[in-house]
MARSE-955457 format. One record per residue (C-alpha): x, y, z; residue in one letter. Coordinates in steps of 0.25 Angstrom, whole numbers, padded with zeros to 4 digits, always signed. Example, Ala and Ser with C-alpha at 12.3 -4.5 7.8 and 13.67 -1.06 7.14 Angstrom:
<rs>
+0049-0018+0031a
+0055-0004+0029s
</rs>
This chain:
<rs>
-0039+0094+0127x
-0045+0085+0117x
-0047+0068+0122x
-0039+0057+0119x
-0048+0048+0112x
-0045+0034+0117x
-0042+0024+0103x
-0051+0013+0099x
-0049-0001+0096x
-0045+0002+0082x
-0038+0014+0085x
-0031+0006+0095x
-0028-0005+0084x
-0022+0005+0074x
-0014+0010+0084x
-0009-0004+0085x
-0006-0003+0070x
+0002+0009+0071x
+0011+0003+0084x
+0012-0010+0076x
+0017-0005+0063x
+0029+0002+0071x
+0032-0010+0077x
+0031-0019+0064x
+0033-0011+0051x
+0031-0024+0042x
+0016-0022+0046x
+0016-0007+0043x
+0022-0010+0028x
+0009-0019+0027x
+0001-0008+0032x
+0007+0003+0022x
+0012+0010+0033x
+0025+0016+0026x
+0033+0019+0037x
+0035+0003+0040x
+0041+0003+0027x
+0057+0003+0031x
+0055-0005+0044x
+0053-0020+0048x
+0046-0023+0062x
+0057-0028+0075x
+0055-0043+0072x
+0063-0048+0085x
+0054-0051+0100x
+0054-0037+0103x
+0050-0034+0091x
+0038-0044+0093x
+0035-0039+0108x
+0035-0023+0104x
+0022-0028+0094x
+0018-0037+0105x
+0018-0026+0116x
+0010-0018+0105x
+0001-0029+0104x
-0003-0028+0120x
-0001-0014+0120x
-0013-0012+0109x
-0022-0022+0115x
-0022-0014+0130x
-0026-0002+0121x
-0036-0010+0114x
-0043-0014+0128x
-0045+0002+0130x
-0049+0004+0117x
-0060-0006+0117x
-0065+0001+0131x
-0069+0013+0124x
-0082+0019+0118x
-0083+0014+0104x
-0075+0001+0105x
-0086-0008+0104x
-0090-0003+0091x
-0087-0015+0078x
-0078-0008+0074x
-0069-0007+0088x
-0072-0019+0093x
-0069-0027+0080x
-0055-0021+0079x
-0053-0023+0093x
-0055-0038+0094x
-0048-0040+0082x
-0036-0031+0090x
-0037-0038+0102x
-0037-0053+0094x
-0025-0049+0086x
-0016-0043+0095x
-0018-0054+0107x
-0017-0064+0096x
-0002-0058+0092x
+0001-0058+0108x
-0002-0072+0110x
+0009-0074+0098x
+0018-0064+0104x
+0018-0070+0117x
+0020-0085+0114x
+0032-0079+0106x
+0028-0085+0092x
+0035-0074+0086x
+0049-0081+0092x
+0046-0092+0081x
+0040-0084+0069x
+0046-0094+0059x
+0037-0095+0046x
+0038-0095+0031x
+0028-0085+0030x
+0025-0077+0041x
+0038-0074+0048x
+0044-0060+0053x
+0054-0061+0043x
+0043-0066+0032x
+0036-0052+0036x
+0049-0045+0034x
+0050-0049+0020x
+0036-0048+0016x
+0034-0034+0020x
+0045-0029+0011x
+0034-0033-0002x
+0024-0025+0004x
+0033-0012+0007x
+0031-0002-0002x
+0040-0001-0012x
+0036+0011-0022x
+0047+0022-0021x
+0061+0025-0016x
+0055+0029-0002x
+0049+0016+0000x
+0061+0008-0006x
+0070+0016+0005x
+0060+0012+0017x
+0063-0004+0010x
+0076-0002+0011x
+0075+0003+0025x
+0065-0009+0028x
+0076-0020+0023x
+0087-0012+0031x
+0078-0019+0042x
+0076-0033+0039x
+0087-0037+0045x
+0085-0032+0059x
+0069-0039+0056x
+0075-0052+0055x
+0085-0050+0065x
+0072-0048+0074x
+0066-0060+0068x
+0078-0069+0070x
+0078-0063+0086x
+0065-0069+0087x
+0068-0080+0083x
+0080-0084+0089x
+0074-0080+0103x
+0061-0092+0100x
+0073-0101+0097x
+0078-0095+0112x
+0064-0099+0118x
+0062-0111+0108x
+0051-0106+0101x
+0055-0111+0089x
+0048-0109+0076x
+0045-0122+0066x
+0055-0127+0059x
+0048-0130+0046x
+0044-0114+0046x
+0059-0111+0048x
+0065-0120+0038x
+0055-0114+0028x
+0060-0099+0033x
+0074-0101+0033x
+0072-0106+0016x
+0062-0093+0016x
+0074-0084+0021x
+0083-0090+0011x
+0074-0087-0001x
+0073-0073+0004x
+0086-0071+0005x
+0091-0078-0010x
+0077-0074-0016x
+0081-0077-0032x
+0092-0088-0029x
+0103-0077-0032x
+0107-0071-0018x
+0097-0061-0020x
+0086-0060-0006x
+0073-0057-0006x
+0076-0040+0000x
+0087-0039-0010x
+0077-0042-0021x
+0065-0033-0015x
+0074-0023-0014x
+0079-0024-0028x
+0065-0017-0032x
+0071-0003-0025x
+0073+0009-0031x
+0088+0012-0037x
+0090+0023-0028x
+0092+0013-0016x
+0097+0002-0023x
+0109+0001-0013x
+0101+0004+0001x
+0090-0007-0004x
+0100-0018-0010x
+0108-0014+0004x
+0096-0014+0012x
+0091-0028+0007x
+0105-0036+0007x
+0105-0032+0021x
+0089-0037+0022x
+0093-0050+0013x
+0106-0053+0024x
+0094-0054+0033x
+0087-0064+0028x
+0100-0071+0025x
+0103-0069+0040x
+0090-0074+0044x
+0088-0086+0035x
+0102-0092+0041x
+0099-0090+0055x
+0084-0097+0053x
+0092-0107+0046x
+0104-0110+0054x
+0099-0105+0069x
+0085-0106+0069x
+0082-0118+0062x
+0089-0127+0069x
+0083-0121+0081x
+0069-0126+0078x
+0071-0139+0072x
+0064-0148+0079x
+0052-0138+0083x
+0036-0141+0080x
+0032-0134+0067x
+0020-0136+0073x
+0014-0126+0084x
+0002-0134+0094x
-0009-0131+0098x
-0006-0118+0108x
+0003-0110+0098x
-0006-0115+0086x
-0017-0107+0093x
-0010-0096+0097x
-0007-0094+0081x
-0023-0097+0077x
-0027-0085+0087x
-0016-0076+0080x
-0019-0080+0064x
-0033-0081+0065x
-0040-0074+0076x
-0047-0085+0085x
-0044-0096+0092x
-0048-0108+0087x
-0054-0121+0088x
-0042-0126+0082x
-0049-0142+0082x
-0061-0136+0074x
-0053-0130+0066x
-0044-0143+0062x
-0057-0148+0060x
-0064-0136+0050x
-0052-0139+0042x
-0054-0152+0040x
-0068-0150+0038x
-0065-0140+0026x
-0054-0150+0019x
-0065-0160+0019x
-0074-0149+0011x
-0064-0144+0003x
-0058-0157-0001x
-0072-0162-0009x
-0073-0148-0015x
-0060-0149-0021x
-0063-0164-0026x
-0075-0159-0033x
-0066-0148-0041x
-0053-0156-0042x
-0062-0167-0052x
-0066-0155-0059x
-0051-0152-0062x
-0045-0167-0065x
-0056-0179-0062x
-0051-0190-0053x
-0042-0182-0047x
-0037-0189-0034x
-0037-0178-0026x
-0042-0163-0027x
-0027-0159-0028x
-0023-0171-0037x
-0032-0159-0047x
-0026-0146-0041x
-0011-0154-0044x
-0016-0156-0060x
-0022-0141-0060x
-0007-0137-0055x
-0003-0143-0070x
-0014-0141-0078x
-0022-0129-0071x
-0023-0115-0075x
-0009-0109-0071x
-0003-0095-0071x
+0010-0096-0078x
+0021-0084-0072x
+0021-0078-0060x
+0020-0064-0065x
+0009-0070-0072x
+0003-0076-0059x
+0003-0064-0052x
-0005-0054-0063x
-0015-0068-0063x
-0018-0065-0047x
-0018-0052-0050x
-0030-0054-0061x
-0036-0063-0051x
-0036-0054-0039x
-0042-0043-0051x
-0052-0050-0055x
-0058-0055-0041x
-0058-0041-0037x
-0066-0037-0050x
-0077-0048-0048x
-0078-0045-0032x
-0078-0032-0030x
-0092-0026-0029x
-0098-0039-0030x
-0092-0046-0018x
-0084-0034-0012x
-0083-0021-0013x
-0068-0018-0015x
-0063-0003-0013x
-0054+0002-0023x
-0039+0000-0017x
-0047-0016-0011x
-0047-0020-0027x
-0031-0019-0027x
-0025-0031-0024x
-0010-0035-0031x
-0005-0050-0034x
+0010-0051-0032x
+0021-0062-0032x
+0025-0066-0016x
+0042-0063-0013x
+0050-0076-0014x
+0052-0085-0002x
+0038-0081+0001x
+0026-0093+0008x
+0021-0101-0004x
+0007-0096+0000x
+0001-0083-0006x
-0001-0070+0000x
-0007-0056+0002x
-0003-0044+0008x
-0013-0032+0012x
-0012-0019+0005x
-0007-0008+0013x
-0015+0001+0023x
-0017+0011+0011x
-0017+0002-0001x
-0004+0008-0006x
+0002-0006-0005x
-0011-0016-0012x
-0014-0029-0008x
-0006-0040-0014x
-0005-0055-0014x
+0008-0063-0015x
+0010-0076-0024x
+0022-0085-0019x
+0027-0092-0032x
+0036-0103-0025x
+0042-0103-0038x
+0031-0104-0046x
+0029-0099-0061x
+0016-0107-0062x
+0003-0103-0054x
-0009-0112-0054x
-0022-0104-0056x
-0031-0114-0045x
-0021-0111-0035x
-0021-0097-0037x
-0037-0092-0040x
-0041-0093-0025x
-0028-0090-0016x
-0029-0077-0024x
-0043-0075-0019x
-0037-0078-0006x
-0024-0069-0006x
-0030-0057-0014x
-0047-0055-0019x
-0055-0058-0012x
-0046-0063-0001x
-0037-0057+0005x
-0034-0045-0002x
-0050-0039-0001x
-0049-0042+0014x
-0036-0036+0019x
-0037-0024+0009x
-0052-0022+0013x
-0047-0020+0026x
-0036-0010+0023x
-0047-0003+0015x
-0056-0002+0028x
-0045-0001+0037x
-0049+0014+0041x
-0063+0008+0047x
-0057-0002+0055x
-0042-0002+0059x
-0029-0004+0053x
-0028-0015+0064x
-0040-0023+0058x
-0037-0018+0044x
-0023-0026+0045x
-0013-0029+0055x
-0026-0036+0062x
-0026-0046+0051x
-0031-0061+0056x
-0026-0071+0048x
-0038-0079+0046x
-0048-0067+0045x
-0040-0062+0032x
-0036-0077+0028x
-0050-0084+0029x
-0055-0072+0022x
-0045-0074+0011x
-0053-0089+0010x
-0065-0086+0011x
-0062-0076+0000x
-0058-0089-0009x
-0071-0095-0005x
-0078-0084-0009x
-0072-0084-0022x
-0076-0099-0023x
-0091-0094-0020x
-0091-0082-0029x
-0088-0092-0042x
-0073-0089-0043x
-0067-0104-0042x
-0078-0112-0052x
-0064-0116-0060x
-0061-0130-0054x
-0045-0125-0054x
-0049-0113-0046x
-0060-0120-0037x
-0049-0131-0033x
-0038-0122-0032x
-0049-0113-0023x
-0052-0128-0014x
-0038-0131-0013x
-0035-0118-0007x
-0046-0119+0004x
-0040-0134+0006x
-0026-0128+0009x
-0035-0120+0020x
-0042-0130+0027x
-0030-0137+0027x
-0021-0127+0031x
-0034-0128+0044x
-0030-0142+0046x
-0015-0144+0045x
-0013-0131+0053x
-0020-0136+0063x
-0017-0150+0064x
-0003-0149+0062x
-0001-0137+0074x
-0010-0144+0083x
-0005-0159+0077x
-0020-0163+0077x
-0024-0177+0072x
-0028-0177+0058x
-0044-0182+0057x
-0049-0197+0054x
-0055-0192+0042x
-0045-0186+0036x
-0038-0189+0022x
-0026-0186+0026x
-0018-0193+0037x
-0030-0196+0046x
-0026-0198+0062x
-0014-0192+0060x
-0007-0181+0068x
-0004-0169+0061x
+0011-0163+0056x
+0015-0154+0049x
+0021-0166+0039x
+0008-0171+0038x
+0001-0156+0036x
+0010-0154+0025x
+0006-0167+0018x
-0008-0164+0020x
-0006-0150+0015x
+0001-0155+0002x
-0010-0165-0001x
-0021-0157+0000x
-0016-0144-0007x
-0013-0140-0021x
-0001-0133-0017x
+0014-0136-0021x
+0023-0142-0011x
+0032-0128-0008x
+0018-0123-0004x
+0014-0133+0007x
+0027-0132+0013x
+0026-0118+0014x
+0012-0117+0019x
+0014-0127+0031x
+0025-0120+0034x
+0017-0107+0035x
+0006-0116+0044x
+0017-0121+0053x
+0023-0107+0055x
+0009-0099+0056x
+0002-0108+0063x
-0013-0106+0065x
-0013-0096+0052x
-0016-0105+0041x
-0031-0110+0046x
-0036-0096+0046x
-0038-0098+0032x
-0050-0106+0032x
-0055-0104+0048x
-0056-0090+0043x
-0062-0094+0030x
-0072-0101+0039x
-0074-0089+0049x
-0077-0080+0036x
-0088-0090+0031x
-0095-0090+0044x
-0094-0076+0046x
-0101-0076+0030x
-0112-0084+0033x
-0116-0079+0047x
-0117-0066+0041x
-0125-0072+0028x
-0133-0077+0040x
-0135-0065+0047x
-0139-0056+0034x
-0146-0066+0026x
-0150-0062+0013x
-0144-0047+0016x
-0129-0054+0016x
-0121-0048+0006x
-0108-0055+0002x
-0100-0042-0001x
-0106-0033+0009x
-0100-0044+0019x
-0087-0045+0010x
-0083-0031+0015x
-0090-0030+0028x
-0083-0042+0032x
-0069-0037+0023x
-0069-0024+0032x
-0070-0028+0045x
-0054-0030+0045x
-0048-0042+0052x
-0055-0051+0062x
-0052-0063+0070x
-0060-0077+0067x
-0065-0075+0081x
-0072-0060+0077x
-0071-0065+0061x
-0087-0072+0059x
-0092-0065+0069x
-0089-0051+0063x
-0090-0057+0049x
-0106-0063+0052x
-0109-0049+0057x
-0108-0042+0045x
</rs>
């Protein structure tokens, strides 16, 4: 009789990964795991305890697994930390029942439900029948979601009501996407095969009266139920949500005051290119307001969309092999228009597990048929090349030699996101931004950052704005006066800034992993400059550091200045 071989912490976590995606289908669609194709996950609070009783489950079976011969090896003991971190983080969620009040307008259950229909694969009548399937079973998803919420209005844990008012116009859009009756499913679905042209048109109605279902009950139910509530969270639930998006727990008063620090920094640098652009100007954004008339545009938003796609091209062309070394599938990257009623901000979504579904970033028009270039040039080397498109694919490519927990469902927010700005950085130092346009357009996005660092923070923890300060000085922080501070020091239009603090006030802790993971990349880059001295080499650590798959801050310079 052969022996049983005990697992091992990676063995442990793809295990984990397996479980998971029975229990949450929406996460096995973004894996490429075809199966999860026709179902959406149980979205009601026993939906949300089967995962959480997954979550203590895998971490009893980690504490075995990390007794074993061969655990303490990197490789073992790097997935198992980041296990460990991840799934006592979610816990901690779990149990102070956050999920009872998972109102946003970007990250919501029902904001997942929708999204993962852009990423199902859609190439023949086999997949198309599984959609159908898949939208046969929104409404029993939202009927979960709504069961949550009602019973957090039950135990008054209410979500904020800037978030909910901002959802319940989301809902509408999605369910009237073109202003003519037709919702967001019915038109997705349009894109079917004839052959199921009934069972799709059927299947979405009945996905579309969902949403229409919904969007009255937030609206005449909920919202009234939480008017009145903080849109603000404090100091305990605030923490609780930094462990969860960025993997450490942080010093949040040294934080508040990093990010002061950087808007000091950044504000000269941008004065010195904003009198490149218009001289005199009043303010660096007084220049980035002419450049919105007079700058280099894109004109057409099929137009816009082949431009990023030229862009993400090129930077590909003129990095690999000099600053990466990019496998094959790696080099494909696609640039595509975001769904109506999406966030104002961009975004990407990972390729599959096999690469059969690429990489892809997502524009938001708002609307828009006219795209400055300034405003576009480095978000796109944030989103796709070198941000974060090399690093997320780079870890599906090497996923077989670490773990498909570390290669994805692992992801921390401010490993993957300060990458994603210290790719723009990097861009900045290869040579890529000497036009003034693109150079401001580069500094006002690194401002948005560090202010995202100091509005987050002070307006959660309502901290005292410092004496030195431009802006308000003594005062207390709100989020009236963090919108205002947004505003003034930003590029971005009006709709945007409404939108991204509604995203800060219903992701709390998220939007500072930007540039504390930024930071935490820097450090671990120059410890290891330190280390190797003249042996560093920028592109052997790109990909050392690429393919070590997702960290916390707490493990991130530490394993970084290693390599």
């Amino acid at each position: 009789m052969s022996e049983i071989k005990s697992p091992l912490p990676r063995e442990v976590a793809d295990a984990y990964v397996d479980d998971l995606v029975a229990l949450d289908p929406i996460t096995g669609t973004f894996l490429g795991v075809k199966e999860s194709s026709s179902r959406l996950p149980d979205l009601s609070p026993a939906g949300e305890e089967a995962q959480a009783e997954l979550s203590r489950t895998t971490l009893l079976r980690l504490a075995e697994a990390e007794r074993l011969p061969g655990a303490d090896s990197d490789i073992e003991r790097r997935c198992a930390r980041l296990l460990r971190e991840r799934l006592t983080a979610g816990l901690a969620v779990h149990e102070a029942e956050e999920g009872l009040r998972a109102v946003s307008n970007l990250s919501s259950p029902a904001h997942a439900v929708r999204q993962v229909f852009t990423v199902t694969p859609a190439q023949s009548e086999e997949d198309w029948a599984a959609i159908a399937e898949r939208l046969r079973a929104v409404p029993a998803a939202l009927a979960g979601y709504r069961e949550s919420l009602a019973l957090g209005l039950e135990k008054k844990l209410y979500g904020g009501p800037r978030a909910t008012a901002t959802f319940v116009q989301q809902l509408g859009q999605w369910a009237d996407a073109d202003g003519a009756g037709h919702g967001w499913f019915e038109q997705y679905a349009a894109a079917g095969p004839g052959a199921l042209r009934s069972e799709l048109d059927a299947a979405a109605r009945s996905a579309g009266e969902a949403v229409v279902a919904l969007r009255d009950w937030v609206r005449d139910v909920y919202a009234p139920a939480v008017e009145g509530a903080p849109d603000v969270v404090g100091r305990e639930r605030y923490g609780r949500w930094v462990r969860y998006f960025n993997g450490t727990d942080l010093d949040l008063d040294e934080a508040y005051a990093y990010g002061w620090s950087e808007y000091h920094r950044l504000l000269g640098e941008m004065r010195t290119e904003a009198e490149k652009i218009l001289p005199g100007a009043e303010t660096p954004w007084v220049a980035l307001a002419h450049l919105d008339r007079h700058g280099t545009h894109i004109e057409g938003v099929d137009e816009v969309q082949r431009w990023l796609q030229s862009l993400m091209d090129e930077a590909i062309e003129k990095l690999d092999g000099t600053h990466f070394d990019l496998a094959e599938r790696v080099r494909r990257v696609e640039s595509r228009i975001a769904p109506p009623g999406s966030a104002a901000a961009p975004y990407y979504t990972p390729p599959s597990d096999d690469f059969t579904r690429p990489g892809c970033t997502w524009l938001p028009t708002m609307g828009q048929t006219r795209f400055p270039v300034y405003d576009l040039v480095s978000t796109w080397y944030h989103e796709g090349v070198p941000g974060h498109h090399l690093q997320l694919a780079q870890w599906k490519h090497v996923a077989a030699d670490l773990s498909r927990y570390q290669a994805g469902v692992g992801m921390v927010s401010a490993n993957a996101e300060g990458w994603a700005l210290y790719a723009e950085r990097l861009m900045d130092e290869l040579g890529f931004l000497t036009d003034p346009e693109r150079r401001l357009g580069y500094l006002d996005a690194q401002m948005m950052r560090a202010a995202r660092v100091i509005i987050d923070i002070g307006m959660h923890l309502e901290l005292t704005i410092p004496g030195d300060s431009p802006f308000h000085p003594g005062e207390r922080w709100t989020p009236a006066l963090a919108q205002e501070f947004f505003a003034s020091h930003s590029s971005r239009p009006a709709d945007f800034v409404e939108s991204e603090l509604t995203r800060y006030l219903s992701m709390p802790g998220q939007a500072i992993g930007y540039k504390l993971g930024e930071r935490a990349w820097l450090l671990g880059r120059e410890k290891a400059r330190e280390r190797k001295g003249d042996a560093f080499d920028l592109k052997t650590w790109h990909m050392a550091a690429l393919s070590q798959g997702s960290l916390g801050l707490d493990d991130l310079v530490d394993e970084l200045a290693g390599l």
